[in-house]
One Martini backbone bead per residue (centre of mass of N, CA, C, O) as a GRO file, in nm:
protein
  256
    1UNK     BB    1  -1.110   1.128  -1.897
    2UNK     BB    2  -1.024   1.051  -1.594
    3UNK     BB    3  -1.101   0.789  -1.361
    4UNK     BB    4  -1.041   1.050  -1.092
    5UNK     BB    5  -1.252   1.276  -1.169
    6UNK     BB    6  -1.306   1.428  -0.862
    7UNK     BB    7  -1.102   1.296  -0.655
    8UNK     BB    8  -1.017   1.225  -0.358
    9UNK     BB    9  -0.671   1.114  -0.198
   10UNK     BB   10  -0.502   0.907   0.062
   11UNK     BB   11  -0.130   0.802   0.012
   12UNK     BB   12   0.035   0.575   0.205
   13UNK     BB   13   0.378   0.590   0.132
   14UNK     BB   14   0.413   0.854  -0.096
   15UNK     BB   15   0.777   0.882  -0.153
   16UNK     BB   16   0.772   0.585  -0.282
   17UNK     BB   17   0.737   0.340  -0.427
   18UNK     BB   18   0.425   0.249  -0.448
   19UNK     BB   19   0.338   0.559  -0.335
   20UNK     BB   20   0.404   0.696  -0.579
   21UNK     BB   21   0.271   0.525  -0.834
   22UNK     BB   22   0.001   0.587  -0.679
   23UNK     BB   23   0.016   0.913  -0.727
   24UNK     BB   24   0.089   0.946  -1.009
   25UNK     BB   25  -0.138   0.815  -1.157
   26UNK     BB   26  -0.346   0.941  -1.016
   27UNK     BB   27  -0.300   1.196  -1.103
   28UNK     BB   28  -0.299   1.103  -1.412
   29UNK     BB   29  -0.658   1.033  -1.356
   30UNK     BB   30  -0.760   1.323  -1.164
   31UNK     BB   31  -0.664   1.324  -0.853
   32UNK     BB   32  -0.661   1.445  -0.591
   33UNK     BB   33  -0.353   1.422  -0.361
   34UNK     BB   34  -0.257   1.293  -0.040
   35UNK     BB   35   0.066   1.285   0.060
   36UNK     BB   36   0.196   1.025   0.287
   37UNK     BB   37   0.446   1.064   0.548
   38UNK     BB   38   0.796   1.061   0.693
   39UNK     BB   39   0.910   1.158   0.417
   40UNK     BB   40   0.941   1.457   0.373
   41UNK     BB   41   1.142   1.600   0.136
   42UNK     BB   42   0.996   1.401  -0.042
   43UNK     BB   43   0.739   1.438  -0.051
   44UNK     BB   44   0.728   1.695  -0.097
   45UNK     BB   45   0.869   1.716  -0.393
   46UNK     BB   46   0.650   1.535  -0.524
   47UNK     BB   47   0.447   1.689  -0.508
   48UNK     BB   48   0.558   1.947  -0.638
   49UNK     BB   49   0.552   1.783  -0.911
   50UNK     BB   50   0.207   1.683  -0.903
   51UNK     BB   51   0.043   1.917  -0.764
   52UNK     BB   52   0.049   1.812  -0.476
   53UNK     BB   53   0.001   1.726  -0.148
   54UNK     BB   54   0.123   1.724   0.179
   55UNK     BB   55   0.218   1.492   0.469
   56UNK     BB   56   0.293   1.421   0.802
   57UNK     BB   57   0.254   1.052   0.885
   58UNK     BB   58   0.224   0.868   1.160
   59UNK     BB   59   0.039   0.596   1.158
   60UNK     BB   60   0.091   0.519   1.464
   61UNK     BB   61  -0.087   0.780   1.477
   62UNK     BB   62  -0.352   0.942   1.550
   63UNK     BB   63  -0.318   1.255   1.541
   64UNK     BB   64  -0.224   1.247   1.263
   65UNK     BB   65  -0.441   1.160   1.089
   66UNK     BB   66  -0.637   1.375   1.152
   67UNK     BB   67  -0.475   1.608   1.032
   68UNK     BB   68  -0.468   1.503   0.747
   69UNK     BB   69  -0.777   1.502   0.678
   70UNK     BB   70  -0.795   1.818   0.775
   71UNK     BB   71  -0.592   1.837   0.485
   72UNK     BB   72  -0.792   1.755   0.295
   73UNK     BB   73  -1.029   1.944   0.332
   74UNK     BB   74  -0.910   2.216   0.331
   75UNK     BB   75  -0.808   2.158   0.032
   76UNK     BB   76  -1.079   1.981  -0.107
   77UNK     BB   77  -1.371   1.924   0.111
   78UNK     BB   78  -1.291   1.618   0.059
   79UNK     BB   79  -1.307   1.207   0.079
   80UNK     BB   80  -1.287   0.927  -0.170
   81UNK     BB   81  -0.982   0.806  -0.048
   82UNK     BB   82  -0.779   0.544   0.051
   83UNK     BB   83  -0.432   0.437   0.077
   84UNK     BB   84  -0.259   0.159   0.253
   85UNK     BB   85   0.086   0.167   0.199
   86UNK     BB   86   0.236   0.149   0.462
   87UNK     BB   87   0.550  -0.030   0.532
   88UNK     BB   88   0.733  -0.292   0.745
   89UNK     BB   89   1.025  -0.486   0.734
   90UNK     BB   90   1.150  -0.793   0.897
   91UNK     BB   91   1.405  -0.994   0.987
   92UNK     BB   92   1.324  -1.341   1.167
   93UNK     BB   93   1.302  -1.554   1.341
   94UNK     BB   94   1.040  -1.634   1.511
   95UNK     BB   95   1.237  -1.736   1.801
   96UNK     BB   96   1.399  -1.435   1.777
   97UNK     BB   97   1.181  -1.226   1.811
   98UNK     BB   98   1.168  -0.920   1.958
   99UNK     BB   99   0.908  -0.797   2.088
  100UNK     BB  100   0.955  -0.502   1.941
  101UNK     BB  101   0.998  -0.558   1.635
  102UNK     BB  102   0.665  -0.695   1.644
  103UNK     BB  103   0.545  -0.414   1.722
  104UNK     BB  104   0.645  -0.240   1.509
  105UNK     BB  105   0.569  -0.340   1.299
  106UNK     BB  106   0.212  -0.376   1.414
  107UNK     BB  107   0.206  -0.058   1.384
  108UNK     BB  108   0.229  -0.002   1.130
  109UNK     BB  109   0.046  -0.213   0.931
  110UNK     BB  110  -0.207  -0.247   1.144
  111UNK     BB  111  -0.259  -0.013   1.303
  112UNK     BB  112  -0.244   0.173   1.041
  113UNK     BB  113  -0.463   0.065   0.900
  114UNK     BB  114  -0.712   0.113   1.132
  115UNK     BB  115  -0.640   0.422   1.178
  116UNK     BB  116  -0.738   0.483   0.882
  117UNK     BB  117  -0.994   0.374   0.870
  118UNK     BB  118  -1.143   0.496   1.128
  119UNK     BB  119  -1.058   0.812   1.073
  120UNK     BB  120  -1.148   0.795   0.729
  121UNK     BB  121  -1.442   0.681   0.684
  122UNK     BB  122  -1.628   0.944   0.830
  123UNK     BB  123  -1.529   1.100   0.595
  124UNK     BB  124  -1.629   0.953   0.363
  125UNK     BB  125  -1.805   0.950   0.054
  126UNK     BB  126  -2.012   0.804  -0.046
  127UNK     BB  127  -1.840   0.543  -0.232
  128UNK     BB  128  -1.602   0.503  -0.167
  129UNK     BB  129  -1.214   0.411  -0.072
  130UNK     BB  130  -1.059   0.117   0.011
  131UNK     BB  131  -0.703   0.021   0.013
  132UNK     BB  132  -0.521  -0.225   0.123
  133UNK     BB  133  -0.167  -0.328   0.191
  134UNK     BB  134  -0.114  -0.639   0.192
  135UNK     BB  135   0.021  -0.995   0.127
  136UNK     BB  136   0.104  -1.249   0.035
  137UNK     BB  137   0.186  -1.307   0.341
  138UNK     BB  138  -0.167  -1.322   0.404
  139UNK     BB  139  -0.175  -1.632   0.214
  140UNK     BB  140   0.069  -1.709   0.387
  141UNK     BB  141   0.401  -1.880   0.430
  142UNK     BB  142   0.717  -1.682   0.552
  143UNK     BB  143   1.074  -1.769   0.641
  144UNK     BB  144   1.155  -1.495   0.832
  145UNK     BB  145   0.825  -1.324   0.839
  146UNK     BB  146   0.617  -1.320   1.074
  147UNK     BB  147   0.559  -1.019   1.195
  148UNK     BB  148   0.479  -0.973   0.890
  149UNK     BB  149   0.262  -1.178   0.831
  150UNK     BB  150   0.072  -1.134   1.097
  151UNK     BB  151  -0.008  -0.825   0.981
  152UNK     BB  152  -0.122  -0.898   0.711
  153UNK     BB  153  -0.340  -1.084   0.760
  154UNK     BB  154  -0.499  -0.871   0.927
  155UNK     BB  155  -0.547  -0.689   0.690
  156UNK     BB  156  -0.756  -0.890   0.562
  157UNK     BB  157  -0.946  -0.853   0.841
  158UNK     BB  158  -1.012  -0.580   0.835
  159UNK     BB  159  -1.103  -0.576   0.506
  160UNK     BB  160  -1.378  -0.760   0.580
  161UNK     BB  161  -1.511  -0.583   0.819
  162UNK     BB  162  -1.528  -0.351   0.666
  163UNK     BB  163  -1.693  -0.380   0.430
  164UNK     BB  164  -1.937  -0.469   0.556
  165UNK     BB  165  -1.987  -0.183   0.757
  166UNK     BB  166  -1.980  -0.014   0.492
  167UNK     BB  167  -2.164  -0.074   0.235
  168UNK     BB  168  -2.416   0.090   0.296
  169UNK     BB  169  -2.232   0.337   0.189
  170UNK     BB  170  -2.061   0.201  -0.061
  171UNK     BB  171  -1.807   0.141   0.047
  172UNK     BB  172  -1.500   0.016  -0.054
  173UNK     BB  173  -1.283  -0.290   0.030
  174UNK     BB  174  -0.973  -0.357  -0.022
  175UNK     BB  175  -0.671  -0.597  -0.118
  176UNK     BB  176  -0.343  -0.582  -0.195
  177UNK     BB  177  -0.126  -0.856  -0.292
  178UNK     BB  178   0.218  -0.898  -0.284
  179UNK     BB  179   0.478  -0.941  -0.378
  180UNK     BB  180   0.798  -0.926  -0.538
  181UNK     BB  181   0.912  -0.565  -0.539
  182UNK     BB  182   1.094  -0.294  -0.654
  183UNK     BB  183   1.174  -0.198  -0.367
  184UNK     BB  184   1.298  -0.125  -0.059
  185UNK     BB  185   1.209  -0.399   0.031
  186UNK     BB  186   1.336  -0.575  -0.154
  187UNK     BB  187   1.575  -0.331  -0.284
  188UNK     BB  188   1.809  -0.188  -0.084
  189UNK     BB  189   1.963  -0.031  -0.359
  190UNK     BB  190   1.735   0.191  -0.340
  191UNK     BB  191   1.897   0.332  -0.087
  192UNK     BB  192   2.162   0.360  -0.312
  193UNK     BB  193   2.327   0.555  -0.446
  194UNK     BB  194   2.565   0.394  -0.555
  195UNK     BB  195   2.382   0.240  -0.730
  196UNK     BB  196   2.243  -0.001  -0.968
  197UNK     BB  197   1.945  -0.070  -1.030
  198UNK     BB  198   1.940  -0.223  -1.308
  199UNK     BB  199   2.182  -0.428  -1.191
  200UNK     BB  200   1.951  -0.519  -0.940
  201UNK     BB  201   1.729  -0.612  -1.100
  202UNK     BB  202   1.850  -0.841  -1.245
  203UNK     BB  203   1.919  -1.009  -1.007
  204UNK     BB  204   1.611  -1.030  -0.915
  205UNK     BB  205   1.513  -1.179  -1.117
  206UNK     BB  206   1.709  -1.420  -1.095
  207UNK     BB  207   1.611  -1.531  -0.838
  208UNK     BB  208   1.300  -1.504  -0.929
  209UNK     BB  209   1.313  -1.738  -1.174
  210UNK     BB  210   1.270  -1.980  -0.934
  211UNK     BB  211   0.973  -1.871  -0.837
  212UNK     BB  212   0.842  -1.714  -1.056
  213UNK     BB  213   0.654  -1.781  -1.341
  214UNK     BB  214   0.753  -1.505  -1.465
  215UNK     BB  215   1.052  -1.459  -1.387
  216UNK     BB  216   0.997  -1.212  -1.169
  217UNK     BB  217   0.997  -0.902  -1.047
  218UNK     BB  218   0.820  -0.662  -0.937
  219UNK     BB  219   0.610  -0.340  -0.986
  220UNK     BB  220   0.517  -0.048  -0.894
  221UNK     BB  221   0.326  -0.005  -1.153
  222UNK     BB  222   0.145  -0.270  -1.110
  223UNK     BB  223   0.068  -0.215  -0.912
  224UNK     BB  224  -0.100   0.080  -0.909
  225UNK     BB  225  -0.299   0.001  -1.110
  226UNK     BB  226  -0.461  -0.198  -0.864
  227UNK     BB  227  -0.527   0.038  -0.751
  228UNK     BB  228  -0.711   0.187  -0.976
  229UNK     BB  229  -0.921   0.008  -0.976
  230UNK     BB  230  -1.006  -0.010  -0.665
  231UNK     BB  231  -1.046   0.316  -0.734
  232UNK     BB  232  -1.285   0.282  -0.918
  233UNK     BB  233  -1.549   0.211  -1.136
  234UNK     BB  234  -1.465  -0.075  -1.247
  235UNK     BB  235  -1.505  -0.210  -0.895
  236UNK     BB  236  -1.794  -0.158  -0.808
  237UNK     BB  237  -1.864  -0.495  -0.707
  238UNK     BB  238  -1.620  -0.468  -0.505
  239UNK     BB  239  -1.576  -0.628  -0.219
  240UNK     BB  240  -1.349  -0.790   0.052
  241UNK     BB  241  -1.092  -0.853  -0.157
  242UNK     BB  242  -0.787  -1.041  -0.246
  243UNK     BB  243  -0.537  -0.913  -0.431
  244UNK     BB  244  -0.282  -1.075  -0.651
  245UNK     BB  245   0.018  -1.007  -0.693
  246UNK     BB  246   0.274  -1.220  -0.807
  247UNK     BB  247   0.346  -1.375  -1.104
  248UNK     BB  248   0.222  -1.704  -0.935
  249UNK     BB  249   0.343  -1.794  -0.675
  250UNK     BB  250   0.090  -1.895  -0.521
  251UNK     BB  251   0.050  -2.122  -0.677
  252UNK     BB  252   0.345  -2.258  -0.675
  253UNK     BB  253   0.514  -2.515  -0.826
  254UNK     BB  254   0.728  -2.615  -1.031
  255UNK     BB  255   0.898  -2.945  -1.144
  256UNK     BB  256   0.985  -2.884  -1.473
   0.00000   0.00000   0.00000
């Protein structure tokens, strides 16, 4: 038996990086699932790869989220889980940020998480699960990244109204807060057919091992893990929380 047999899951950002690793899982433990992104020739690949459905959604479209619910009751009957995977970053500095930049960020990770919670909610069954990918920088503070650290700050307080809100219906609500993963949001060379990852890796391995103390950069497999837990039988009594996966990082710093 998978952890996830017999639910239905829609996953944002499951084109690549964390939301790929996360419909893998997901898939390999039982759940049918509704991949969703806007990078539509690979998702599309990748569905019929794992056997499961593709959808185009820009999340901060509400009439995407609709159609999505839509093609997965159409397809699956029913919808028991969604992870909030995509988001975008940006990098300059707090006062060089033009506003235009600032509310991109915002319209993606904030407002497409708010629009799955709102429209993806009253569709859920009984018992659901929603899973929001919050980030490191939504428990600190880290410079050259506010309007991605602000934004993501934000999807912790959407999950924990969240999470009070649905209570009553068993729904739980958690989020999960990564440091520095190994996808193209962080390894550019991932977007790069003429790179070597293996030798990106290494090098981001590198210079984080000066930063965090686990010695290296996070795999989008090991978030994938803490979003099945988080979705699963596992996580029964956890609701409103957020988890951090980070290597070490948000401890602190070593001086030795």
């Amino acid at each position: 038996m998978g952890r996830l047999d017999g639910r239905v899951v829609i996953v944002t950002g499951a084109a690549r990086g964390q939301g790929e690793q996360e419909a893998r899982l997901f898939r390999a433990e039982g759940a049918e699932v509704l991949l969703a992104d806007v990078l539509d020739d690979r998702g599309e690949a990748l569905a019929k790869e794992l056997g499961a459905r593709y959808t185009h959604l820009d999340v901060g479209e509400e009439e995407d989220w609709q159609a999505a619910v839509a093609t997965a009751k159409a397809a699956y009957g029913h919808v028991d889980g969604l992870v909030n995977n995509a988001g975008i970053l940006r990098f300059h500095a707090l006062v060089d940020t033009p506003l235009e930049e600032f509310m991109e960020v915002v319209r993606v990770n904030q407002t497409g998480c708010f629009l799955g919670v709102r429209t993806v909610a009253p569709e859920l069954a009984d018992g659901g699960t929603i899973v929001n990918t919050a980030s490191y920088t939504g428990l600190t503070g880290m410079a050259g990244v506010g309007a991605y650290a602000a934004s993501k700050h934000a999807v912790l307080g959407l999950t924990r109204v969240a999470a009070l809100e649905l209570a009553p219906r068993g729904i739980r609500v958690n989020a999960i807060c990564p440091g520095a993963v190994d996808t193209a949001m962080a390894n550019p060379a991932r977007l790069d057919p003429d790179a070597d990852p293996e030798q990106s890796v290494r090098a981001l391995d590198g210079f984080y091992r000066k930063l965090v103390p686990l010695g290296r950069i996070g795999r989008p497999e090991e978030v994938a893990r803490l979003a099945l837990f988080l979705t699963s039988e596992d996580s029964s009594y956890i609701t409103g929380q957020p988890f951090v996966i980070d290597g070490g990082w948000l401890a602190g710093v070593s001086v030795i």
